[in-house]
BAMARDREN-510380 format. One line per 8 residues: number of its first residue (from 1); for each residue x, y negated, z of C-alpha. Coordinates in nm, 4 decimals. Layout:
REM residues N
NUM> X:Y:Z; ...
REM end
This chain:
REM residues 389
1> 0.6585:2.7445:-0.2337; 0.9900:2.9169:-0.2584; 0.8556:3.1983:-0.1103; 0.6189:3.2419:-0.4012; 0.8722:3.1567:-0.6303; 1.0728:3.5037:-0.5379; 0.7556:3.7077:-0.5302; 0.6938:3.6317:-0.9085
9> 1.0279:3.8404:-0.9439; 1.0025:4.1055:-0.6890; 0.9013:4.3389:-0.9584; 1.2234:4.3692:-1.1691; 1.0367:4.5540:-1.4479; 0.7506:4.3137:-1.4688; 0.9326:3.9446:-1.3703; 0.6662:3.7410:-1.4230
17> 0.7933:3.4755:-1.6029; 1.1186:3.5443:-1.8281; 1.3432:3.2631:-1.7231; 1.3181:3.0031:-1.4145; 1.4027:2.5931:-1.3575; 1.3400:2.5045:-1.0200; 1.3493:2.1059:-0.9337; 1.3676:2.0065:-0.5652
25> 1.2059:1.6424:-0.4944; 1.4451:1.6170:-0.2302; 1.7703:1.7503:-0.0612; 1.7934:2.1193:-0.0506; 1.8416:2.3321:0.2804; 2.1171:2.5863:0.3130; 1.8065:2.8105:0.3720; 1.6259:2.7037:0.1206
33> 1.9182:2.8510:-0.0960; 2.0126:3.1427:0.0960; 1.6073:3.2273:0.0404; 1.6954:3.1982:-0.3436; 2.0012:3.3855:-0.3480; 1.8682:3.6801:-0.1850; 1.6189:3.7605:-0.4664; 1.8534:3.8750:-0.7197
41> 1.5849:3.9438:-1.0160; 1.5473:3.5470:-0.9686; 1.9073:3.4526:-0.9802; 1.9528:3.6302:-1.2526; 1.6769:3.4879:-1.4696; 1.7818:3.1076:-1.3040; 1.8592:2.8490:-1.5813; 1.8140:2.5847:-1.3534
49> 1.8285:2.4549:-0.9819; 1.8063:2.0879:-0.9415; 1.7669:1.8061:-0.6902; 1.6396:1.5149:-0.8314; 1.5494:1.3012:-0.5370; 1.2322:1.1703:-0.5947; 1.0041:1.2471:-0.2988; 0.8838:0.9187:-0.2434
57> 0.5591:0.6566:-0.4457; 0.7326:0.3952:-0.6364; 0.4191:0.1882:-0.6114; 0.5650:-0.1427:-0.7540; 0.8929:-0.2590:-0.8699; 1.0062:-0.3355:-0.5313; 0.7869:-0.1159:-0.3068; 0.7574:0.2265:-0.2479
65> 0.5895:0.4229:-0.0052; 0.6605:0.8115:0.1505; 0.2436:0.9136:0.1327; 0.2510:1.0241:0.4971; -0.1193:0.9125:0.5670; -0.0842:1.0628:0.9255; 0.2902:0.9317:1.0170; 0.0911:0.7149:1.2499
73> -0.0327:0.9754:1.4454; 0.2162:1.1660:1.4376; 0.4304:0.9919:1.5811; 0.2571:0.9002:1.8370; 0.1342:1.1764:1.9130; 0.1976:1.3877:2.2909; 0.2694:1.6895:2.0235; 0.6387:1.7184:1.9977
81> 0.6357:1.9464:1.7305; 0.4227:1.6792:1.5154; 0.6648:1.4219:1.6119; 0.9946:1.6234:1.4764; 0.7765:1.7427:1.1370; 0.7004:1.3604:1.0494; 1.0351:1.2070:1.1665; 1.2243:1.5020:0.9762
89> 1.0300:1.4290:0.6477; 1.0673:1.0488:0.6725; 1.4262:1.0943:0.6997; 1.4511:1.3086:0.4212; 1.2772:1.0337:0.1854; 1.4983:0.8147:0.2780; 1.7842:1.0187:0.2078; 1.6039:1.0637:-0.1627
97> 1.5283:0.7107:-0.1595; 1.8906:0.5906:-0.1526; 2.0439:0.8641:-0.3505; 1.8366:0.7381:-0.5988; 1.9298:0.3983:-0.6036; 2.3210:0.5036:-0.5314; 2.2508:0.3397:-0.2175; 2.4949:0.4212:0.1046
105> 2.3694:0.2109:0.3328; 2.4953:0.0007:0.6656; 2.1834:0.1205:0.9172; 2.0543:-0.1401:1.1720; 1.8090:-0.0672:1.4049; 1.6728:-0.2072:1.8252; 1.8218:0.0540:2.0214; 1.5395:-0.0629:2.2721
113> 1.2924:0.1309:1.9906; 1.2921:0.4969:2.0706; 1.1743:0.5695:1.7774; 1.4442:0.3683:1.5531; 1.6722:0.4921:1.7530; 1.5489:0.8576:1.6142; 1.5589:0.7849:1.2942; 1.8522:0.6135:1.2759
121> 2.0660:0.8717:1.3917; 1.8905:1.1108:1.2075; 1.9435:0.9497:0.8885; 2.2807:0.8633:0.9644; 2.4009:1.2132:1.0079; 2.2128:1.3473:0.7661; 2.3170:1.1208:0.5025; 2.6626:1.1619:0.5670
129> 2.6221:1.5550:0.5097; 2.4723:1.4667:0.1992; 2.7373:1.2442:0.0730; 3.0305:1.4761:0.1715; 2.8752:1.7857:0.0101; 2.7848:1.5658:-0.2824; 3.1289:1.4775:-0.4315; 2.9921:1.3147:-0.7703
137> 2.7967:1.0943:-0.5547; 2.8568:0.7085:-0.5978; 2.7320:0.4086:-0.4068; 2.7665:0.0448:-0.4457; 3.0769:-0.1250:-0.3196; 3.2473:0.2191:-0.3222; 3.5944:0.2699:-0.5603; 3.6200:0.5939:-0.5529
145> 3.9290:0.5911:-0.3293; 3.7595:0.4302:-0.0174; 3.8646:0.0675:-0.0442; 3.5669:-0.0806:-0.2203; 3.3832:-0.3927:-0.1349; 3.1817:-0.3046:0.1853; 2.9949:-0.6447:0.1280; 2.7851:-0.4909:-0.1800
153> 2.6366:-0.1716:0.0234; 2.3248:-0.1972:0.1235; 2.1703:-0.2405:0.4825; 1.8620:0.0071:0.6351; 1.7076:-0.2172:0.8745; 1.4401:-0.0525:1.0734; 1.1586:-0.1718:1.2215; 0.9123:-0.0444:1.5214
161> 0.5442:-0.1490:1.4400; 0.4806:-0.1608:1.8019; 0.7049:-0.5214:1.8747; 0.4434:-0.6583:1.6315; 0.1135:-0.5415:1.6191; -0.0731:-0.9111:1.6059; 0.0195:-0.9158:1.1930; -0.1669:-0.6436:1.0531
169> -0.4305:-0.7138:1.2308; -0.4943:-1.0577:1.1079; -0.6435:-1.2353:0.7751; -0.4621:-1.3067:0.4517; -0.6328:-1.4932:0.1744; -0.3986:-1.3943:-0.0689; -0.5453:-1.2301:-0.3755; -0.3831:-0.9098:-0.3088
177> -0.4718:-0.9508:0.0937; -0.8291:-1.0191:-0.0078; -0.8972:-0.7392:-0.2513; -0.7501:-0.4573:0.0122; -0.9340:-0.6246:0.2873; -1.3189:-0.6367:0.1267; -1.3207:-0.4733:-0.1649; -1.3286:-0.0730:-0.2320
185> -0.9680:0.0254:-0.3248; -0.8401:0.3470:-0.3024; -0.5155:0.4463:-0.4013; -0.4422:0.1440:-0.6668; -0.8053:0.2037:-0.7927; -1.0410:-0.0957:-0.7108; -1.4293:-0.0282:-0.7819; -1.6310:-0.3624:-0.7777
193> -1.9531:-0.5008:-0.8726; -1.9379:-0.7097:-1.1577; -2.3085:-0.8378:-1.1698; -2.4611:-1.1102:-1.0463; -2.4125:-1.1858:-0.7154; -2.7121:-1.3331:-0.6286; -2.8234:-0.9103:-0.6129; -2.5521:-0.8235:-0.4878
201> -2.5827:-0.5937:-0.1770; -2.2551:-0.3937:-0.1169; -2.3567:-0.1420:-0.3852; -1.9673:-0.1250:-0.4728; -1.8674:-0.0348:-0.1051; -1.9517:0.3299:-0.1136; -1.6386:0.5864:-0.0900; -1.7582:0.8128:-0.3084
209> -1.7541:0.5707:-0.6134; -1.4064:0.7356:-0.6149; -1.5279:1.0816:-0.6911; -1.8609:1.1247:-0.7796; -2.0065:0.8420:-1.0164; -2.0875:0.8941:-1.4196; -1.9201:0.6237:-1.6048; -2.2044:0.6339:-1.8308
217> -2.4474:0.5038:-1.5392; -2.4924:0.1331:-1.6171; -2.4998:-0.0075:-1.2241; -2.2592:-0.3392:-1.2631; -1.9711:-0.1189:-1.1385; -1.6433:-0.1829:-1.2823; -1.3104:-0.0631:-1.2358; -0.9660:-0.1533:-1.2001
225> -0.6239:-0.0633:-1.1777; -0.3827:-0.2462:-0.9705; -0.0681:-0.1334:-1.1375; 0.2527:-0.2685:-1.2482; 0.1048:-0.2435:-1.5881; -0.1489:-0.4922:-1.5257; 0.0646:-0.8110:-1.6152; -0.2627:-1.0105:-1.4432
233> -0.2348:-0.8220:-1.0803; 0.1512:-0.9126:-1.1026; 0.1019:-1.2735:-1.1415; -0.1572:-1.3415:-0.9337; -0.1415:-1.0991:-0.6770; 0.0565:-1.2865:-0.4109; -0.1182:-1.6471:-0.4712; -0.3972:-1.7688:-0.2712
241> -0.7308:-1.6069:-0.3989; -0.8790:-1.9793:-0.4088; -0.5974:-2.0916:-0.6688; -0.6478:-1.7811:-0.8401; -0.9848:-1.8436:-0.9541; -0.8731:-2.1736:-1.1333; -0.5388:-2.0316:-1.2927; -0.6960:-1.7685:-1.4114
249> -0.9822:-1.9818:-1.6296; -0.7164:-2.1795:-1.7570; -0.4965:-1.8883:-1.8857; -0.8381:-1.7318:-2.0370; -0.9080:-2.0319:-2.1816; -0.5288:-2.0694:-2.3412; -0.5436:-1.6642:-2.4626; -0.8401:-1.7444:-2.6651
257> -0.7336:-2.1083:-2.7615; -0.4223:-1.9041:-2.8958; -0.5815:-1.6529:-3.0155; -0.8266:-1.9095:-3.2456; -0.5046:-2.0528:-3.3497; -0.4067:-1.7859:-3.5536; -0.7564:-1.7761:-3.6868; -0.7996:-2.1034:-3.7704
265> -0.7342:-2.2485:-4.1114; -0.9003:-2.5883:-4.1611; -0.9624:-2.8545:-3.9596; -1.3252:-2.7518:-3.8206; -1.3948:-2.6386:-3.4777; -1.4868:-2.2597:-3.5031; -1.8253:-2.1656:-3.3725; -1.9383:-1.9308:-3.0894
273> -1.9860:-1.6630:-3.3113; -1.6488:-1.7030:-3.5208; -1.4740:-1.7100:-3.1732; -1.6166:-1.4251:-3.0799; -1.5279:-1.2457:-3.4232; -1.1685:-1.3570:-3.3765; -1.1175:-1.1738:-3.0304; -1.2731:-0.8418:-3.2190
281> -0.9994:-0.8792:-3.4818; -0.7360:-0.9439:-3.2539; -0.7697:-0.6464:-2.9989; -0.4395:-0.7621:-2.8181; -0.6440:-1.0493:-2.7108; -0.9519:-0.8564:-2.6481; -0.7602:-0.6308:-2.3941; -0.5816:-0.9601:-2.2136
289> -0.9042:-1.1496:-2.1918; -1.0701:-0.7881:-2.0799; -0.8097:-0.7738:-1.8064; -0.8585:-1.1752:-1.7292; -1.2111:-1.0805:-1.6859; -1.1948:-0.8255:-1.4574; -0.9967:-0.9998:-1.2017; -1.1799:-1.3115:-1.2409
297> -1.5041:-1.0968:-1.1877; -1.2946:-0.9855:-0.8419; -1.1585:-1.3103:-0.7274; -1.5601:-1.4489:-0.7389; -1.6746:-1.1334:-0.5390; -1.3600:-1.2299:-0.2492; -1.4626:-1.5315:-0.2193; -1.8581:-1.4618:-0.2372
305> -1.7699:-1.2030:0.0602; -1.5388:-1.4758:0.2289; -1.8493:-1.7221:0.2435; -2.1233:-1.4874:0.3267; -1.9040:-1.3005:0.6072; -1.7693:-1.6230:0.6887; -1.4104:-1.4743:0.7307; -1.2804:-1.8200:0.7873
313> -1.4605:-1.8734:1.1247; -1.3188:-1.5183:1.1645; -0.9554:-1.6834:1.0879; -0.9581:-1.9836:1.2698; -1.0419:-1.7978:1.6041; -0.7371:-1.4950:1.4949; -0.4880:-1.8079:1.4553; -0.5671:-1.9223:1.7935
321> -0.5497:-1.5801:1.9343; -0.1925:-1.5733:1.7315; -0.0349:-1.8781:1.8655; -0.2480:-1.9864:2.1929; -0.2991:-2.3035:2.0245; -0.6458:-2.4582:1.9200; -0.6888:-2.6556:1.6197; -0.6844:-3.0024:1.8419
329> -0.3189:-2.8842:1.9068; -0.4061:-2.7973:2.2910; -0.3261:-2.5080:2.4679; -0.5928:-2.2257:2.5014; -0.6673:-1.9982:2.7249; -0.8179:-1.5963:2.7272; -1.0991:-1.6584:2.8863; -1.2043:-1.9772:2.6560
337> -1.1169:-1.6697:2.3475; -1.3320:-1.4710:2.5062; -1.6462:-1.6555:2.4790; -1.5748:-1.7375:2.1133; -1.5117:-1.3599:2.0428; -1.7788:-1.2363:2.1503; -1.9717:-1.5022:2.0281; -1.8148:-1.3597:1.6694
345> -1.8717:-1.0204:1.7319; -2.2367:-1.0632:1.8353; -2.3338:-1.2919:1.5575; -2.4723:-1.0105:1.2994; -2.2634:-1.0838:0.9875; -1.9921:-0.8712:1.0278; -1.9346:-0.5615:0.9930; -1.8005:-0.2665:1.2420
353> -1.4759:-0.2776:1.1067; -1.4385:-0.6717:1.1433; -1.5932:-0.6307:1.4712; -1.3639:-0.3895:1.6003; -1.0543:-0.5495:1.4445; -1.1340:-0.9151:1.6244; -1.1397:-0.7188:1.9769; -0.8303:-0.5092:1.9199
361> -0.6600:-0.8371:1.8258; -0.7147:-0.9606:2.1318; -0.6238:-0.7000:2.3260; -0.2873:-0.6609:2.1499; -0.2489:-1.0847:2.1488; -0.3558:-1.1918:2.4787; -0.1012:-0.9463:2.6688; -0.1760:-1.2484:2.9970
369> -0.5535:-1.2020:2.9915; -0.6518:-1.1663:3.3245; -0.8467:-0.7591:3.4095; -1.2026:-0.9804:3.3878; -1.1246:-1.1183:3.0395; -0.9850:-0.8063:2.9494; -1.2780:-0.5849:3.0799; -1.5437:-0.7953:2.9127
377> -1.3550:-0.6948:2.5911; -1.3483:-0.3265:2.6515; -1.7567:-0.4184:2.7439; -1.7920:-0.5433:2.4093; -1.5754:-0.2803:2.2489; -1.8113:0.0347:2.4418; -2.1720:-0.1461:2.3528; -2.0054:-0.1364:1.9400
385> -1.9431:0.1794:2.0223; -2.2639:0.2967:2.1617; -2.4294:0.1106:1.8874; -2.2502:0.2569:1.6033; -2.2885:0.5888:1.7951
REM end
């Protein structure tokens, strides 16, 4: 990019632009500048050159996220050079991350983790050559004069994914948990069919909803966006998509109750019709129930997919697989799991993915399954395969 930059200016008698900002999303290399510097038709047309540390998603209030959809890979990849490209770029938003926040953080990390241990030192380093170059730069807990309070900085705990891979790999039936597991989401956009369900046949499951469909085609498709904005996703998000579908009737029925209440002048009961008027005159309302709507529209569709799939038949044998423990309180073993997932996997109402997900759990859970148990797995795992195939 800054490489194109300079060739807009290599002509000094036709610059293409007549002045220049340049913003860096992140920390800028001594390169980087030296690139800059030797163009002097650029230099001298340079208003601007900026860091302003923001290479990272702030998803949520709390959350963000560096959009490295292959990290995974990547880093576990045999490809060294993959390995140092991912690791280098996850260090740098991290670097942006807490220079953002004025964060200089403690860093904790299992030196057992190769890969922590990477990173750690990494950021470590390189966040110290970013702070001493930086001389305006504060932090929390610091005085200016190096005696602050140490107790208000901020700790960097990292965390390998591979001393827990039994989590992600399990069930959640909490409203947010539900909605990423069996609905069609795709980055914060959720695409669902808001019909009746009684025709429903995954007509809302197809990827390209994302790109190709005409809004103006009326097929019971409706969308949402899970955003901070959505007061409706914050609130119920994290709750258990069961209790969802009540709290959210009763806060519909208290928007329009309220919204009648302004309405309302005498003593009569206001018909269907006036009710309806009063949400058209009131178009705050109209867009809160709207949004109710919508997510009560999604909640019914998790749990019409939670019966039909019968995800928690699905759970109860994931819990056991979690904790070696049936639901009589006894101890059970891999080859009584086998049975019951195969028995799962071969019953016909779930799909691939579930399929696949309830035989890498065991793999990753049952880490004393004896080479039968674990071979009529991989069995199950190569006829899904050959199936799908």
């Amino acid at each position: 990019a800054v490489a194109r930059i300079c060739d807009d200016f290599k002509d000094p008698a036709k610059p293409r632009y007549l002045k220049a900002h340049i913003f860096f999303l992140r920390r800028c290399g001594d390169d980087i500048i030296a690139q800059i510097k030797a163009e002097p038709n650029l230099t001298a047309r340079l208003l601007t050159l900026l860091e302003i540390n923001v290479n990272y998603l702030a998803v949520e209030e709390n959350v963000f996220h560096m959009d490295l959809s292959d990290a995974m890979v990547n880093l576990f990849s045999d490809d060294g050079a993959d390995f140092s490209t991912c690791s280098s770029a996850i260090v740098d938003n991290f670097i942006t991350v807490c220079a953002t926040m004025n964060e200089y953080p403690f860093v904790r990390f299992d030196m057992e983790s190769n890969l922590c241990t990477k990173l750690a030192m990494d950021f470590q380093g390189r966040f110290n050559e970013f702070v001493n170059k930086n001389q305006s730069f504060w932090w929390w807990g610091d005085d200016g004069e190096g005696h602050g309070n140490m107790a208000e900085r901020a700790t960097l705990l990292l965390f390998d994914r591979a001393e827990d891979l039994v989590i992600p790999l399990l069930h959640t039936f909490t409203y947010r948990a539900m909605v990423h597991d069996v609905l069609n989401v795709r980055d914060g956009v959720c695409r669902f069919y808001c019909g009746n369900l009684s025709q429903y046949h995954e007509q809302d499951m197809s990827p390209t909803l994302h790109f190709e469909r005409d809004p103006k085609v009326k097929d019971n498709i409706d969308t949402c966006y899970l955003t901070e904005e959505d007061t409706a996703w914050k609130e119920y998000r994290e709750l258990h998509v069961g209790k969802v579908i009540h709290r959210l009737k009763s806060d519909l029925q208290r928007v329009k109750e309220s919204a009648i209440g302004k309405h309302q002048t005498g003593d009569g009961e206001l018909s269907l019709q006036e009710m309806n008027q009063v949400i058209k005159e009131f178009p705050e309302y109209q867009e809160l129930m709207e949004k109710h709507r919508q997510h009560l529209d999604m909640t019914k569709l998790c749990m019409h997919k939670l019966t039909t799939k019968r995800l928690l038949d699905v759970a109860t044998v994931e819990q056991v697989m979690a904790t070696g423990v049936g639901l009589d309180g006894k101890t059970v073993t891999s080859t009584q799991l086998v049975s019951e997932v195969v028995a799962l996997v071969r019953r016909g109402d779930l799909d691939l993915a579930e399929q696949t997900r309830l035989l890498a759990l065991f793999l990753v859970s049952q880490t004393f399954a004896s080479d039968r148990d674990r071979q009529s797995i991989m069995a199950e795992a190569a006829r899904l395969d050959t199936e799908a195939a």
